[in-house]
C-alpha atoms as an extended CHARMM CRD file, in Angstrom:
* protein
*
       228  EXT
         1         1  UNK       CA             42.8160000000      -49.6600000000       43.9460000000  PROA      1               0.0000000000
         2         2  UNK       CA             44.7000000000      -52.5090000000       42.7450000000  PROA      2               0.0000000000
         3         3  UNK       CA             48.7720000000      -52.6060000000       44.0940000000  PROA      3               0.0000000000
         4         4  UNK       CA             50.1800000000      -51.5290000000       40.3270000000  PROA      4               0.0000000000
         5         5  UNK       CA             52.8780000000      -53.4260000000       41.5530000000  PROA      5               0.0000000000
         6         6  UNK       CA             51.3410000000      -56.3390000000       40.2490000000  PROA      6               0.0000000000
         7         7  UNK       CA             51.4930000000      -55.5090000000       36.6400000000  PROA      7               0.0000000000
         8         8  UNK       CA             55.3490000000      -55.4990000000       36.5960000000  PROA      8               0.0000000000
         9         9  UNK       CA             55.9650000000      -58.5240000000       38.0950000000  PROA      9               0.0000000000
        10        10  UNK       CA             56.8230000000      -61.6820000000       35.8460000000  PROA      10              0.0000000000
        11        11  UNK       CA             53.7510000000      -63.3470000000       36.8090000000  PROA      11              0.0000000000
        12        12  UNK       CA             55.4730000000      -67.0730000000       34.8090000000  PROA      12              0.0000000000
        13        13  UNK       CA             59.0220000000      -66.8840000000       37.0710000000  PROA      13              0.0000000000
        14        14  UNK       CA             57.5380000000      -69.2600000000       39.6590000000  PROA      14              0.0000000000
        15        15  UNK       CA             58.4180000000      -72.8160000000       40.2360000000  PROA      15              0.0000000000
        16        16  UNK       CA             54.3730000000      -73.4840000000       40.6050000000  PROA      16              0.0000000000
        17        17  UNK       CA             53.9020000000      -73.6800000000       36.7210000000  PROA      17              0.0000000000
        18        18  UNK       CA             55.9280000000      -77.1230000000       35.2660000000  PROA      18              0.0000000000
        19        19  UNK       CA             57.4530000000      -76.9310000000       32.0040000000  PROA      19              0.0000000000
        20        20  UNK       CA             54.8670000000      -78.8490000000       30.3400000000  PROA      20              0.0000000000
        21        21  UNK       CA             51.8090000000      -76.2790000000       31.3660000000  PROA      21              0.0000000000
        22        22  UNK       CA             54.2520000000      -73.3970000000       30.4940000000  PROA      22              0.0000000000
        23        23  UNK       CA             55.1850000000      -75.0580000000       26.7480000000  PROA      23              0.0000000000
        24        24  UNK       CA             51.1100000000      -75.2610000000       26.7560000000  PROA      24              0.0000000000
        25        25  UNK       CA             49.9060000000      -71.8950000000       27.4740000000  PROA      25              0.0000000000
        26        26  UNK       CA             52.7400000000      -70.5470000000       24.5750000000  PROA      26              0.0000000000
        27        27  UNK       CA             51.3930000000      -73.3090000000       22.3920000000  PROA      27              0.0000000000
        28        28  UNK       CA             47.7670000000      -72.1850000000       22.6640000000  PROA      28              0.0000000000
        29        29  UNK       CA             49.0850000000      -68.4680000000       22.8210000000  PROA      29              0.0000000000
        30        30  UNK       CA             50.6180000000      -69.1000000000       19.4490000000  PROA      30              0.0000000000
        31        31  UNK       CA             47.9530000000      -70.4520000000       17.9540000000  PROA      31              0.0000000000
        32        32  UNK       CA             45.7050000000      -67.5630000000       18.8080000000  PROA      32              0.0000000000
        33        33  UNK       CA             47.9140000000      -65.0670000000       17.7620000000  PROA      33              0.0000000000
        34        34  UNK       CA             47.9190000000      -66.6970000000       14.2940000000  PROA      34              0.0000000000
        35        35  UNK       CA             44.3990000000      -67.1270000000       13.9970000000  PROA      35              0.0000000000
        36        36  UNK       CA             44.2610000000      -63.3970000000       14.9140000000  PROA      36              0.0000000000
        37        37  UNK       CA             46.7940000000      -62.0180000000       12.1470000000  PROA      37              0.0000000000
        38        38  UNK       CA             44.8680000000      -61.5660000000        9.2480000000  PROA      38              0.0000000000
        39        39  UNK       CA             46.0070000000      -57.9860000000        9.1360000000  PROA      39              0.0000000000
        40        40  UNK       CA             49.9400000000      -59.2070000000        9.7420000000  PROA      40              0.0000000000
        41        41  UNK       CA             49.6860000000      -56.9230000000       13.6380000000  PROA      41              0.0000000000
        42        42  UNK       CA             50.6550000000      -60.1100000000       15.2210000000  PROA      42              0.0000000000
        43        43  UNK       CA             53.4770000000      -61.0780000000       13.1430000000  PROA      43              0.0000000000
        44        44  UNK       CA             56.7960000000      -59.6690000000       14.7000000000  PROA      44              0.0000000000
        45        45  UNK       CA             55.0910000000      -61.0370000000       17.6080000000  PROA      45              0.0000000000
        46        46  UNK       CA             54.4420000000      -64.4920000000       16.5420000000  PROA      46              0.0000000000
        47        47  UNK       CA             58.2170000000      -64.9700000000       15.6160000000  PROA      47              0.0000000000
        48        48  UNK       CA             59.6420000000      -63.2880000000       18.7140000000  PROA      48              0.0000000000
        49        49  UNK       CA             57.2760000000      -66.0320000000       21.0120000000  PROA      49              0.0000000000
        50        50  UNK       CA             58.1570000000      -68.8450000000       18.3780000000  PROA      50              0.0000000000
        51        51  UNK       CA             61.8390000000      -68.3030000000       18.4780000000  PROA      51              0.0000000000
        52        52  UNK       CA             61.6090000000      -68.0320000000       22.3500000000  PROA      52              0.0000000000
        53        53  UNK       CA             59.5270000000      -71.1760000000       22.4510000000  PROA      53              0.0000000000
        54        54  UNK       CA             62.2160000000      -73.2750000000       20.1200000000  PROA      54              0.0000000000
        55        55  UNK       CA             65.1190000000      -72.1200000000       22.1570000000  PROA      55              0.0000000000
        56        56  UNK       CA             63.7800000000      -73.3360000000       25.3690000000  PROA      56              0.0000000000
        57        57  UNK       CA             61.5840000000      -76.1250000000       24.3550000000  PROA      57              0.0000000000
        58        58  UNK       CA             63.0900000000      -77.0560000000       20.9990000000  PROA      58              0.0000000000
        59        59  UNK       CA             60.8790000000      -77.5390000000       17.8050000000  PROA      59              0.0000000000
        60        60  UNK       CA             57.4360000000      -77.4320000000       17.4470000000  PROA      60              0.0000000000
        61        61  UNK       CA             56.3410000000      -80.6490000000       17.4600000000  PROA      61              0.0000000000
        62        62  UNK       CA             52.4920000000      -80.3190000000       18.1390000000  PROA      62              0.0000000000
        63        63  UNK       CA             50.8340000000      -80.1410000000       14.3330000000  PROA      63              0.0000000000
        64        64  UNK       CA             47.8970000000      -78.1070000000       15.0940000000  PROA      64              0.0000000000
        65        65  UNK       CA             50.1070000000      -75.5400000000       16.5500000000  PROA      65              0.0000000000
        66        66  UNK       CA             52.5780000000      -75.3870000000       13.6000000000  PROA      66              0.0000000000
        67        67  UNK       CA             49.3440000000      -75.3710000000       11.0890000000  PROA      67              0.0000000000
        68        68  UNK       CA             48.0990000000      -72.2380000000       12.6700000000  PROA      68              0.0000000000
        69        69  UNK       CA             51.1640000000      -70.2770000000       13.0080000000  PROA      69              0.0000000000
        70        70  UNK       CA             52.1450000000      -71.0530000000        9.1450000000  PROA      70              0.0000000000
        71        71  UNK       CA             48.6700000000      -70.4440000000        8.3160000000  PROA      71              0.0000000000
        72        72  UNK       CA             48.8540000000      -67.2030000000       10.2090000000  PROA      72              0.0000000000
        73        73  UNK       CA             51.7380000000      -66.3900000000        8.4400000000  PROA      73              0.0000000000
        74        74  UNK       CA             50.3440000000      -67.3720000000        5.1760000000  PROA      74              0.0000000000
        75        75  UNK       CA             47.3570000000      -64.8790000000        5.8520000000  PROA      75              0.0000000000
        76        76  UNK       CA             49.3620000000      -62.3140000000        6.7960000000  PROA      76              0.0000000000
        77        77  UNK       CA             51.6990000000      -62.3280000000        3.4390000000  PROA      77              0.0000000000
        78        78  UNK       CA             48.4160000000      -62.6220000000        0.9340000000  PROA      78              0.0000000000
        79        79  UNK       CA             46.5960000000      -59.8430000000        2.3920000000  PROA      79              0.0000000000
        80        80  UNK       CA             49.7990000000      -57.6760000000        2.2090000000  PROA      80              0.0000000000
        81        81  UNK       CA             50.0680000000      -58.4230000000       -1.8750000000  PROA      81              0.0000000000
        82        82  UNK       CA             46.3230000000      -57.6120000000       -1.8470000000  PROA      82              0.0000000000
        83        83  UNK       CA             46.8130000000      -54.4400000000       -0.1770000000  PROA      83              0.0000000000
        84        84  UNK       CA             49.8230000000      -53.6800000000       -2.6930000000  PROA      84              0.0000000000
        85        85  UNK       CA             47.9110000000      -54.4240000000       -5.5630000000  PROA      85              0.0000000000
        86        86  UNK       CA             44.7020000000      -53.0230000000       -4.8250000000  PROA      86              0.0000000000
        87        87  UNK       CA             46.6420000000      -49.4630000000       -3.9100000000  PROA      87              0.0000000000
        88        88  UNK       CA             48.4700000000      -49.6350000000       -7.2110000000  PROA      88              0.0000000000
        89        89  UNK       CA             45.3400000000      -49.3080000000       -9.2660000000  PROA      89              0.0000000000
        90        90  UNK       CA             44.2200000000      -47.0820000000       -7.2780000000  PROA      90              0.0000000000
        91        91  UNK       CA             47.2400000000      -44.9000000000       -7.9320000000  PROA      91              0.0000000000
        92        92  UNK       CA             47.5690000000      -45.3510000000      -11.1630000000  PROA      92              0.0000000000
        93        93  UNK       CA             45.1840000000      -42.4900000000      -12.0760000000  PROA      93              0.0000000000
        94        94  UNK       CA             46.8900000000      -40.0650000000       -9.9730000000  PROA      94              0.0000000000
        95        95  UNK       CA             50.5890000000      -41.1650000000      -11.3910000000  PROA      95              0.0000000000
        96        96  UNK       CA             48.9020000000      -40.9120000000      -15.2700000000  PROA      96              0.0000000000
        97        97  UNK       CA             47.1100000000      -37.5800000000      -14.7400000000  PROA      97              0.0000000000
        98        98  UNK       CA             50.2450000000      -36.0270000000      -12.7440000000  PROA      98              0.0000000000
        99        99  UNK       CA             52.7960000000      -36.7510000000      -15.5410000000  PROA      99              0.0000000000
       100       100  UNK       CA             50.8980000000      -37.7940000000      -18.3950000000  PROA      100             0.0000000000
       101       101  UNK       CA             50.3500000000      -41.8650000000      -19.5860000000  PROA      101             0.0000000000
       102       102  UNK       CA             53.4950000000      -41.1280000000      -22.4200000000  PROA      102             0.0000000000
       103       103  UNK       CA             55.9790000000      -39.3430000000      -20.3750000000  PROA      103             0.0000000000
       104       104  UNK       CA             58.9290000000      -40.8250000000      -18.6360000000  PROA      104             0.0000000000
       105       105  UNK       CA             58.1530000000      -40.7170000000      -15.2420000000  PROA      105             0.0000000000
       106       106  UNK       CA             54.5720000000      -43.0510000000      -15.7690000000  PROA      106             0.0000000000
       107       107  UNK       CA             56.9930000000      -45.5560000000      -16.8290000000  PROA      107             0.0000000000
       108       108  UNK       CA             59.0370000000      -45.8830000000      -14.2550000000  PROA      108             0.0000000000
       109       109  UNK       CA             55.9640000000      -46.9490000000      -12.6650000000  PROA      109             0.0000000000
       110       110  UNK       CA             54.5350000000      -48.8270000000      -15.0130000000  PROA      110             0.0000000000
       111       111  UNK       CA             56.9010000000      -49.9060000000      -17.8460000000  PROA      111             0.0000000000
       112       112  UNK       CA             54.4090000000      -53.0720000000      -18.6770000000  PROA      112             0.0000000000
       113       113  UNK       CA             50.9720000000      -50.9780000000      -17.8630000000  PROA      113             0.0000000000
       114       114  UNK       CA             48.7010000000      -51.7400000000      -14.4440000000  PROA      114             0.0000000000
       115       115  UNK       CA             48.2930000000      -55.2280000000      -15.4680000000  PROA      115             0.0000000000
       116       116  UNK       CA             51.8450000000      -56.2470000000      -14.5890000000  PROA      116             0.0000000000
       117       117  UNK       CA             51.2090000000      -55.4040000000      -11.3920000000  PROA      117             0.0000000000
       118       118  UNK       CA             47.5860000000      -57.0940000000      -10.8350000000  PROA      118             0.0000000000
       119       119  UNK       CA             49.1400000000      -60.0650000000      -12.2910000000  PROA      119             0.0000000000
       120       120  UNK       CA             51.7720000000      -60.3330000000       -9.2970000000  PROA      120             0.0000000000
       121       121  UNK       CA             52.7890000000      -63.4890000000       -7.9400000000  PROA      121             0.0000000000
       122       122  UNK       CA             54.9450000000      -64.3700000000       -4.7160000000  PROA      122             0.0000000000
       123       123  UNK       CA             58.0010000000      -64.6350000000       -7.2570000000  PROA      123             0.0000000000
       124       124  UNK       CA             58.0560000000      -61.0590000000       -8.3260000000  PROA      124             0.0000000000
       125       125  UNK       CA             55.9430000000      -59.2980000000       -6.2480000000  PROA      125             0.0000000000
       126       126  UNK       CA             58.6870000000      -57.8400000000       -3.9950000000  PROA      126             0.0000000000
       127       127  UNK       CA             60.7640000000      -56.8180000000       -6.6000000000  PROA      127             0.0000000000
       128       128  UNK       CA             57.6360000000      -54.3760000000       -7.9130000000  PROA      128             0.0000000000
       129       129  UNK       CA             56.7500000000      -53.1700000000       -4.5470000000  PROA      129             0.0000000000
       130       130  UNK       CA             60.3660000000      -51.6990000000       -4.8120000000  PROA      130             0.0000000000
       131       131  UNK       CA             59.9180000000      -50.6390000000       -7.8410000000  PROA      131             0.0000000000
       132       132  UNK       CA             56.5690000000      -48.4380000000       -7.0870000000  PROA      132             0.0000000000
       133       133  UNK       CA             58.3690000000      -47.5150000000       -4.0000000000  PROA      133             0.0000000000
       134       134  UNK       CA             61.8400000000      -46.3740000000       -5.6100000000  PROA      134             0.0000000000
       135       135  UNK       CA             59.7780000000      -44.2970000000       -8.2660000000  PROA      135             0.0000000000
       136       136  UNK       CA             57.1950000000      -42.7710000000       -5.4440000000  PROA      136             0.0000000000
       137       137  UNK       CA             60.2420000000      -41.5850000000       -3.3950000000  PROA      137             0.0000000000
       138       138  UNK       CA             61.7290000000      -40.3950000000       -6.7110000000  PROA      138             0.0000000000
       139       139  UNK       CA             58.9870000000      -38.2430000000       -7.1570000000  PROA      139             0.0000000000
       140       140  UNK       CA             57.1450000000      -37.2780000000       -4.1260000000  PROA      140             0.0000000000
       141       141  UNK       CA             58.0790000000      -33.4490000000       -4.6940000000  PROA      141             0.0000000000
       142       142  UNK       CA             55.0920000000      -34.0600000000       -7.2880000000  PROA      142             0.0000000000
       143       143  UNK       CA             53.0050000000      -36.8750000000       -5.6840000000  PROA      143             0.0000000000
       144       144  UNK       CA             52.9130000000      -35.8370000000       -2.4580000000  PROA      144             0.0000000000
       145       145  UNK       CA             55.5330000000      -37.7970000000        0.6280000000  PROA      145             0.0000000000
       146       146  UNK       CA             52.1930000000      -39.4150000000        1.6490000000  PROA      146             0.0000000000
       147       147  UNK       CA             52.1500000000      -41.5920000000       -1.3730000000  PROA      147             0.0000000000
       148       148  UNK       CA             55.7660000000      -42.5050000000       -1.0000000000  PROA      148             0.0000000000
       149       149  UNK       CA             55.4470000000      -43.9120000000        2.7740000000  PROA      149             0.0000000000
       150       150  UNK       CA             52.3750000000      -45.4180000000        1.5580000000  PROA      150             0.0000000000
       151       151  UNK       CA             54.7360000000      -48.2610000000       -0.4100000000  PROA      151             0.0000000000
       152       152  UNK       CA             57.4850000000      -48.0190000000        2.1450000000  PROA      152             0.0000000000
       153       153  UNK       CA             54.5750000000      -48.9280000000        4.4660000000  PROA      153             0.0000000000
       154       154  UNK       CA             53.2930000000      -51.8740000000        1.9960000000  PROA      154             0.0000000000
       155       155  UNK       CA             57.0730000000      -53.1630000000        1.2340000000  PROA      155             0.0000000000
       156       156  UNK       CA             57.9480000000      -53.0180000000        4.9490000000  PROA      156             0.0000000000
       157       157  UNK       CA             54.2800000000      -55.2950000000        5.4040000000  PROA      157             0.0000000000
       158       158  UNK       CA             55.0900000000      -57.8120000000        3.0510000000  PROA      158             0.0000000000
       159       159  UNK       CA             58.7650000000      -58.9030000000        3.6900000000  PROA      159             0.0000000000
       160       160  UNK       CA             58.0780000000      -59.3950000000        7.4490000000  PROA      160             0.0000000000
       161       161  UNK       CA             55.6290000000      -61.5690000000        6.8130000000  PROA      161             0.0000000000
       162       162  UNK       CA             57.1560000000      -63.3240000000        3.9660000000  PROA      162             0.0000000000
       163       163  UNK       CA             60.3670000000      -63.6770000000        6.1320000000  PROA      163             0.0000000000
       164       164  UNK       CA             58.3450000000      -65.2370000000        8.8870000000  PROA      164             0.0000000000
       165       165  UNK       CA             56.4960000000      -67.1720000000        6.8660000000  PROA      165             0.0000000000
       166       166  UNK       CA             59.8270000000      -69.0020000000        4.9600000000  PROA      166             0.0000000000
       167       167  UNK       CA             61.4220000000      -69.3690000000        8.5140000000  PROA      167             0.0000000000
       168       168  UNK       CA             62.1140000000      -72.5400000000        8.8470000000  PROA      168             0.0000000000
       169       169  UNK       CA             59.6680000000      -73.2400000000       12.4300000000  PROA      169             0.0000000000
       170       170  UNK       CA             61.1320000000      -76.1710000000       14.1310000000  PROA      170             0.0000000000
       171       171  UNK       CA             64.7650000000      -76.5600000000       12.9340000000  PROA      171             0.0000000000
       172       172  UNK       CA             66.0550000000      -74.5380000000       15.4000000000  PROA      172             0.0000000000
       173       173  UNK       CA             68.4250000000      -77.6150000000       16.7410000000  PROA      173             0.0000000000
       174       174  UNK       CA             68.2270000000      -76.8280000000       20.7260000000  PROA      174             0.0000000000
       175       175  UNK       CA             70.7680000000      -79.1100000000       22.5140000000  PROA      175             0.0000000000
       176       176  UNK       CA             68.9620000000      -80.5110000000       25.5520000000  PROA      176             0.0000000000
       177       177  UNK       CA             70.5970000000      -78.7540000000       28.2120000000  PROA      177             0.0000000000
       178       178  UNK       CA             67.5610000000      -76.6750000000       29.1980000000  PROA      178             0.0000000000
       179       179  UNK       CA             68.7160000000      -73.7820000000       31.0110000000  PROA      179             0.0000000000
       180       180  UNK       CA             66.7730000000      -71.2680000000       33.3240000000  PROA      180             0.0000000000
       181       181  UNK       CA             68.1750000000      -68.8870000000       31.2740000000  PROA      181             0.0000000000
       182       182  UNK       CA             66.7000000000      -69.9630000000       28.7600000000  PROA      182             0.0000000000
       183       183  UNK       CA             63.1830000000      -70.3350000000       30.3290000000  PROA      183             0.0000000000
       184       184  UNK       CA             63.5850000000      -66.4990000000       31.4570000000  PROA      184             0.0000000000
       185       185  UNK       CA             63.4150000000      -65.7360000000       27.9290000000  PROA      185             0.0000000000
       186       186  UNK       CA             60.2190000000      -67.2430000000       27.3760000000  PROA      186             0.0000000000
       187       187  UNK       CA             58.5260000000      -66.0950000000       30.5860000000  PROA      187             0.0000000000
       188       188  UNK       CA             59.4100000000      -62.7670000000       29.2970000000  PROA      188             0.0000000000
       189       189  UNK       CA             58.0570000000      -63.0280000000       26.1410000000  PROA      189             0.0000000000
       190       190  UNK       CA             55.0660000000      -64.1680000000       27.2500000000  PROA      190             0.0000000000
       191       191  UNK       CA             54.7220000000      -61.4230000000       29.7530000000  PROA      191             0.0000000000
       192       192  UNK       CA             55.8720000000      -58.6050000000       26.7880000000  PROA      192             0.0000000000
       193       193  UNK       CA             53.0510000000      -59.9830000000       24.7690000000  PROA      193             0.0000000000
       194       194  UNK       CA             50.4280000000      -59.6920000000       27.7160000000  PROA      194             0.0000000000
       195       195  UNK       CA             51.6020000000      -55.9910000000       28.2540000000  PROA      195             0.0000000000
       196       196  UNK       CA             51.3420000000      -55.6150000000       24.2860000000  PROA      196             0.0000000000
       197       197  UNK       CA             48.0990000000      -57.0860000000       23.6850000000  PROA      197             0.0000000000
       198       198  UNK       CA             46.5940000000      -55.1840000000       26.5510000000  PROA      198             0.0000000000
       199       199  UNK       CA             47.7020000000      -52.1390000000       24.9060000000  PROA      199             0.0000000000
       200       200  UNK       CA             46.5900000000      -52.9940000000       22.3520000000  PROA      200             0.0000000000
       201       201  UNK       CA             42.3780000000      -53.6220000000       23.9330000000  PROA      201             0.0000000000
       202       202  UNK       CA             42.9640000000      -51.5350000000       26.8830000000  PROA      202             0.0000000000
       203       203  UNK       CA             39.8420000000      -52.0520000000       29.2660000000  PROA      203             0.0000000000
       204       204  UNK       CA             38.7580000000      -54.8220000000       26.9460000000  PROA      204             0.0000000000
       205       205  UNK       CA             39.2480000000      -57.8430000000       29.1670000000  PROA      205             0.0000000000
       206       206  UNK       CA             37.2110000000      -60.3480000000       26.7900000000  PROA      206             0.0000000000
       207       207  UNK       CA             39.4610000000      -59.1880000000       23.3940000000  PROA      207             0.0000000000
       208       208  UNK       CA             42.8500000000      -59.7120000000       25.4340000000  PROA      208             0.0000000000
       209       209  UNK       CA             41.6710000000      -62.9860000000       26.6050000000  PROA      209             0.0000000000
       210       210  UNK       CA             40.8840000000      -64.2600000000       23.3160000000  PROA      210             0.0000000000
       211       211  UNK       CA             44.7090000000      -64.5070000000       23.0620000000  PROA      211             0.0000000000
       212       212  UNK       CA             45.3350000000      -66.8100000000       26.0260000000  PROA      212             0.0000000000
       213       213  UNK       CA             44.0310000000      -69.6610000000       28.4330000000  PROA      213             0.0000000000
       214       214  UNK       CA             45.2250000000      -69.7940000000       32.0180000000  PROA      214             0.0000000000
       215       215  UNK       CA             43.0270000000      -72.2680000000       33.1910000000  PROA      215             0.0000000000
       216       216  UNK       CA             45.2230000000      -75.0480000000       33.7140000000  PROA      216             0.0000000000
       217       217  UNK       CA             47.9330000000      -72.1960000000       35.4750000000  PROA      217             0.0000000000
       218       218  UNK       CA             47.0330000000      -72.2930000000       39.1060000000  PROA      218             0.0000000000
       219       219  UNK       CA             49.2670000000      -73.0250000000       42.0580000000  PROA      219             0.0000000000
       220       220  UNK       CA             49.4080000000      -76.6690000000       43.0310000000  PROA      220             0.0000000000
       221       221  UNK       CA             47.2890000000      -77.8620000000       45.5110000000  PROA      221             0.0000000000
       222       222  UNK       CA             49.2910000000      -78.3060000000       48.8200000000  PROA      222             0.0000000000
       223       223  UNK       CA             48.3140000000      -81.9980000000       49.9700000000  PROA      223             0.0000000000
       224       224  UNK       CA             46.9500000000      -81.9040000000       52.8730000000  PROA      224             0.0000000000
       225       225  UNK       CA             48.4710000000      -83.0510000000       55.7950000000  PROA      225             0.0000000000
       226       226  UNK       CA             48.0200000000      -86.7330000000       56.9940000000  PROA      226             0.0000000000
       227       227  UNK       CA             46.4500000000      -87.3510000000       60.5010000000  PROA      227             0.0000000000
       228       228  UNK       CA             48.5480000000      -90.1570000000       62.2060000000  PROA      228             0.0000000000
C-alpha cells in the first residue's frame, strides 16, 4: 500500500518547479476549473486560486486564461437566474393554491404576477430572489421549511457568482517584491484544490485530471557529469 504520507505533503514547496511552470500549471488549472463551472461548484474555488495567483504573480495577463475564468463566471451567474426563475413558476401553483391568487400572502410573492419574475434581468434579479426568499421564510409554517431553503439556496448561488464575476481579475496591484510567503499561499491553494477535486471524483483518476496538466512538472534533469 501506498505511504499515505504522501498525500499530505505539499507536493509544489520544492525549489525543482520555477516560477514560470508554477504560474503555468495555475493558469491551465484556472482555465479548467472555469470551463468546468457550468453548475457554479467551482466558483468559491476559482476566486480563492485567482486571488492566490494575483498576489504572488500579479495580474492576469495571459487573455485566454482571463476569457475562461470570466466566461466561467459568466456561466455560473446565468444558470443560477435560470434556476431561480424556472423554480418560481414552478412554485407559483403551490403559493396560489395554499393561500388563494387574491389573498395577501400571494402578493407578497407576486405583487406584479409570475411574469415579473420570468422577465428578470441582472439589474433586478437579486432584489426578487430576496423577495421570494423573505416571503418563503415568512411563511414556511404553511409552505413547508423546504421551500424556504430552497431560495436561501438560489440567493446564496447567485451572489457568489455575481460577486466573482464583477471582481475586478487583474487589478490586484502586487508590488514586485515576490515573497516565499507569498508563493506558500499559492502552493497551498493548489494543493487544497487537488484534495477538493479528488473528493469530489474519488477513485476517478481521469475526471480529477481533467482539472490539471503536470506534464511540464518534473524534476530537472541533473546534467551529467563531464569526463575530463
Amino acid at each position: 500500500m501506498i505511504n499515505l504520507e504522501t498525500f499530505f505533503k505539499n507536493h509544489f514547496d520544492t525549489k525543482e518547479i520555477s516560477d514560470e511552470n508554477l504560474r503555468k500549471f495555475a493558469e491551465i488549472h484556472l482555465q479548467r476549473l472555469s470551463a468546468n463551472n457550468g453548475g457554479g461548484e467551482f466558483t468559491q474555488m476559482i476566486n480563492d486560486t485567482t486571488n492566490a495567483y494575483t498576489s504572488y504573480f500579479g495580474s492576469i495577463t495571459d487573455e485566454d486564461t482571463k476569457f475562461a475564468v470570466q466566461q466561467g463566471l459568466t456561466i455560473a451567474v446565468n444558470n443560477a437566474v435560470k434556476n431561480f426563475k424556472k423554480a418560481v413558476s414552478q412554485k407559483e401553483g403551490l403559493v396560489r393554491a395554499t393561500f388563494g391568487k387574491d389573498s395577501a400572502q400571494y402578493q407578497e410573492f407576486f405583487p406584479l404576477g409570475v411574469t415579473e419574475y420570468s422577465n428578470a434581468t441582472l439589474q433586478n434579479v437579486e432584489m426578487l430572489m430576496k423577495r421570494f426568499e423573505t416571503a418563503s421564510v415568512a411563511h414556511q409554517a404553511q409552505l413547508g421549511p423546504a421551500l424556504a431553503a430552497e431560495f436561501t439556496g438560489y440567493l446564496a448561488a447567485y451572489t457568489t457568482a455575481r460577486t466573482a464575476q464583477l471582481l475586478k481579475i487583474g487589478e490586484v496591484a502586487d508590488s514586485k517584491t515576490i515573497t516565499s510567503l507569498k508563493r506558500d499561499v499559492v502552493e497551498t491553494e493548489l494543493m487544497k484544490n487537488i484534495h477538493l477535486i479528488g473528493a469530489m471524483f474519488v477513485g476517478d483518476v481521469n475526471r480529477c485530471m481533467d482539472f490539471f496538466d503536470q506534464s511540464f512538472l518534473r524534476d530537472e534533469e541533473q546534467p551529467e557529469p563531464q569526463t575530463p
